[in-house]
N, C-alpha and C positions, 0 to 999 in steps of 0.2 A: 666713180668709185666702183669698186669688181666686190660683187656677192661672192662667197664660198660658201659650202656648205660641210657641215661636220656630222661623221657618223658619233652619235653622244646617246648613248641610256637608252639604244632600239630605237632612236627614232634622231631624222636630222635638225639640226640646228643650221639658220642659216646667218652667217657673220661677217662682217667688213673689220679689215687690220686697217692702220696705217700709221707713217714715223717710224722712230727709230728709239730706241731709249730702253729704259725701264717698264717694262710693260704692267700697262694700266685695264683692267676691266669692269666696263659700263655699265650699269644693271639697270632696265629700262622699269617701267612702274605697271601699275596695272589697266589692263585691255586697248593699251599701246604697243606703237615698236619702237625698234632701235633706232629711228629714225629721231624720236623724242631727244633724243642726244643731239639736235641740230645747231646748237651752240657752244659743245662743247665740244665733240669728234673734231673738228679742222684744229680748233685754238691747241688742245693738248695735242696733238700727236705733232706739234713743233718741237714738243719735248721729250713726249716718252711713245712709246710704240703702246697704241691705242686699240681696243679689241673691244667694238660694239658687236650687241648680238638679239636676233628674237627671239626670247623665251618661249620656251613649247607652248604653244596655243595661241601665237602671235605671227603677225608679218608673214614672213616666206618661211617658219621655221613649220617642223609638223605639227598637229593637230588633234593628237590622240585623244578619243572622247572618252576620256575616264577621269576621276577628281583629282586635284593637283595638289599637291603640300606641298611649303614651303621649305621644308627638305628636300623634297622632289627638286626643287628650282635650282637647290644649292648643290644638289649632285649634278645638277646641268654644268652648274656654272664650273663646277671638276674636272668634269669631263670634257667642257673644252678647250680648259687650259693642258688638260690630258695631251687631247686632239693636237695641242700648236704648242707641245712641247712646255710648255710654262710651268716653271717648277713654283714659280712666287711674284705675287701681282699687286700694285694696289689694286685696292677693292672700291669703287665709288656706285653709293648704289642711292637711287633716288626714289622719295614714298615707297612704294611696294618692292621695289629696287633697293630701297634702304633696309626692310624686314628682311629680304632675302639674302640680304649682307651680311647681317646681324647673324641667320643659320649657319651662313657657309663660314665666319671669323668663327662662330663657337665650334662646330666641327670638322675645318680643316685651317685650325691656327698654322702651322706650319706653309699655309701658302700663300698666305695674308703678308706682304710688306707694312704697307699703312692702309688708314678704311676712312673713306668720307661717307657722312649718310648727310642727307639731304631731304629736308622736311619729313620724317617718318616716325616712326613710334615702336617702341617693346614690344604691345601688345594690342589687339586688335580687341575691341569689347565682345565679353562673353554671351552679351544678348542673342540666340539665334532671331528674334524679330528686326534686329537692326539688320542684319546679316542678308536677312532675307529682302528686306528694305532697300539695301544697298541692292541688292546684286537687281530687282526690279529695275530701281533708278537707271543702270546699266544697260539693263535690256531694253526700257522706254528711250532712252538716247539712240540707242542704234535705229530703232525705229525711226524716231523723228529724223534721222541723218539722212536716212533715205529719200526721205520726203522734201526736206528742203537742210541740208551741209552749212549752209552761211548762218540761217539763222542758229540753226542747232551750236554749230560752234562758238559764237557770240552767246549765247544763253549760257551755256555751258565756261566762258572766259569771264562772265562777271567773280565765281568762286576762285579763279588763277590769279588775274592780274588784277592791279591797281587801278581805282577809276578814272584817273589821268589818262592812263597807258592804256585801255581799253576803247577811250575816245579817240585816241590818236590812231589807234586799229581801225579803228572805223571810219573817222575820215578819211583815209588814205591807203585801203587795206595792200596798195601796193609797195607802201614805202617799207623801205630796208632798214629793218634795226639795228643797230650795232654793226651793220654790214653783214648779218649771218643770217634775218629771216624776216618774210613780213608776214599780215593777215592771212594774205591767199597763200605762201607756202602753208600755213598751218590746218589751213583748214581742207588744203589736197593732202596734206599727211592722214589727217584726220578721217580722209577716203578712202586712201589709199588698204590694203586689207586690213580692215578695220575687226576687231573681236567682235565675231559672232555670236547671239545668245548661247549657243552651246558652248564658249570660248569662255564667254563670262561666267557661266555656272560654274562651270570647274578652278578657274580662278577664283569665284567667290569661295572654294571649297578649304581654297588654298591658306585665305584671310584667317579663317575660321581657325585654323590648326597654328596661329600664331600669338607665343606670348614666351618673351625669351627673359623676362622683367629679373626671375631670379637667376637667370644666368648668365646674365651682361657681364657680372664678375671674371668669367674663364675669357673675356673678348683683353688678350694685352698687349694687342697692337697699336701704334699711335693710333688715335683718331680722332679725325675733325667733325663734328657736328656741325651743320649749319642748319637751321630753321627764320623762318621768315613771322616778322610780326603779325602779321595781318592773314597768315593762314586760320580757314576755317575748318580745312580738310585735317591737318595735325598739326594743331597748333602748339604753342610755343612751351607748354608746359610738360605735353609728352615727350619732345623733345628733350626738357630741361631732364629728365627722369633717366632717359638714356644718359647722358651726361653722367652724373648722379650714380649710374652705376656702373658706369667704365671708368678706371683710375685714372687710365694714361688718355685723357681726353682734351679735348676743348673745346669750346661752345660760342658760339656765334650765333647774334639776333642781327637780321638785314631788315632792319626796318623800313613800312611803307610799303612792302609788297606781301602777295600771299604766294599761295602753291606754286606758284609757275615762275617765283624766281628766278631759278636757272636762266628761264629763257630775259625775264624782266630785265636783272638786273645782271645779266650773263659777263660782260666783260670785270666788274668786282667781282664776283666767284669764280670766275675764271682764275681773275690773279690769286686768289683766296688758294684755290685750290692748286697750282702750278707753286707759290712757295712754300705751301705746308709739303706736298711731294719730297720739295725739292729741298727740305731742312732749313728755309729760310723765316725767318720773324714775319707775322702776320699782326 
């Protein structure tokens, strides 16, 4: 697959297309890449013309060391449909991928087709000591990544996947899931330019400036909710809230997995998401 790069907001964005169709944009989550999309980039661009990308401060995109708001992210995600001409997209944004969704449907409705979010939340807690909690936890991962990747990523997958699904990673970290990824592809991702603590500060800066709770009302575009039962990260009730205050909504609980759905239990979300697209009964 061929990297492009996009001149977007002073600084570039780096992005993979591919398909043909109705053009769908991927919004990756926090101190990941585009790459996080590995179960879903092949499956959908059978259908619609796909446009993963790394958010400033990610993967191959720029780097600029100043604090990020999740407006900041949604004028990215503008600018490069700007870039590739795209007047009007679905929107599928997952965890911090899903908050940054939530900005760009409330301030540019007009470009929004339909909006998946996927395991995420309205608003992020106002505590600055969680804030700060969090963005540590962050900064001690990359740490240990450095020092030993396998363990770190297994440490780090007991809060994603299912206890089932995490033994079977382990047994076999070479075996092919769904045919789209196993242990070791995940955990070379996981290496691959990974969010630096600089990376992570401004990202954390980002979390902080999000709480869209009273304005989910102006979002009225279709939209699919999916959330997973056994999320710890956002779990099922934040989600239920979004819901709750978007009209033209609907809501989906995948039970028996947490955060990392997408990839767990990828080819039902997959179909999940390819007929709500596509205006067919889910």
């Amino acid at each position: 697959m061929t990297e492009f790069f996009a001149d977007v907001n002073g600084i570039k964005i780096c992005y993979e297309v591919q398909g043909e169709g109705d053009p769908v944009a991927l919004i990756h989550g926090f101190g990941v890449t585009k790459e996080e999309w590995i179960c879903q980039f092949e499956p959908l661009s059978q259908y619609f013309r796909v446009v993963r990308f790394d958010n400033r401060g990610s993967g191959k995109s720029d780097r600029p060391n100043t604090p990020y708001t999740m407006e900041l992210f949604a004028d990215d995600t503008r600018g490069l449909m700007d870039f590739l001409k795209i007047e009007k997209a679905h929107i599928i944004g997952w965890s911090v991928g899903g908050m940054i969704a939530q900005h760009f449907a409330i301030k540019y409705p007009e470009r929004v087709n339909k909006l998946i979010l996927i395991n995420t939340t309205a608003a992020w807690p106002e505590e600055k000591s969680g804030l700060e909690l969090y963005k540590n936890g962050q900064i001690a991962r990359y740490e240990a990544r450095l020092k030993d990747p396998v363990k770190t990523f297994f440490d780090a997958a007991k809060m994603g996947f299912s206890r089932n699904f995490l033994k079977l990673m382990k047994e076999d970290p070479k075996k092919k899931f769904h045919g789209l990824f196993s242990a070791e592809d995940l955990i070379k991702k996981s290496t691959t330019n990974p969010a630096t603590p600089q990376d992570i500060r401004n990202q954390t800066h980002a979390l902080g400036t999000h709480n869209v709770l009273e304005r989910l009302h102006l979002i009225n575009s279709e939209t699919l909710i999916i959330c997973a039962e056994k999320d710890r990260q956002m779990p099922k009730l934040v989600n239920l809230k979004i819901h709750e205050g978007i009209s033209n909504s609907k809501f989906i609980v995948l039970e028996g997995v947490g955060h990392a759905s997408p990839q767990e239990k990828a080819p039902e979300i997959n179909q999940m998401m390819i007929d709500f697209l596509k205006g067919r009964k889910i």
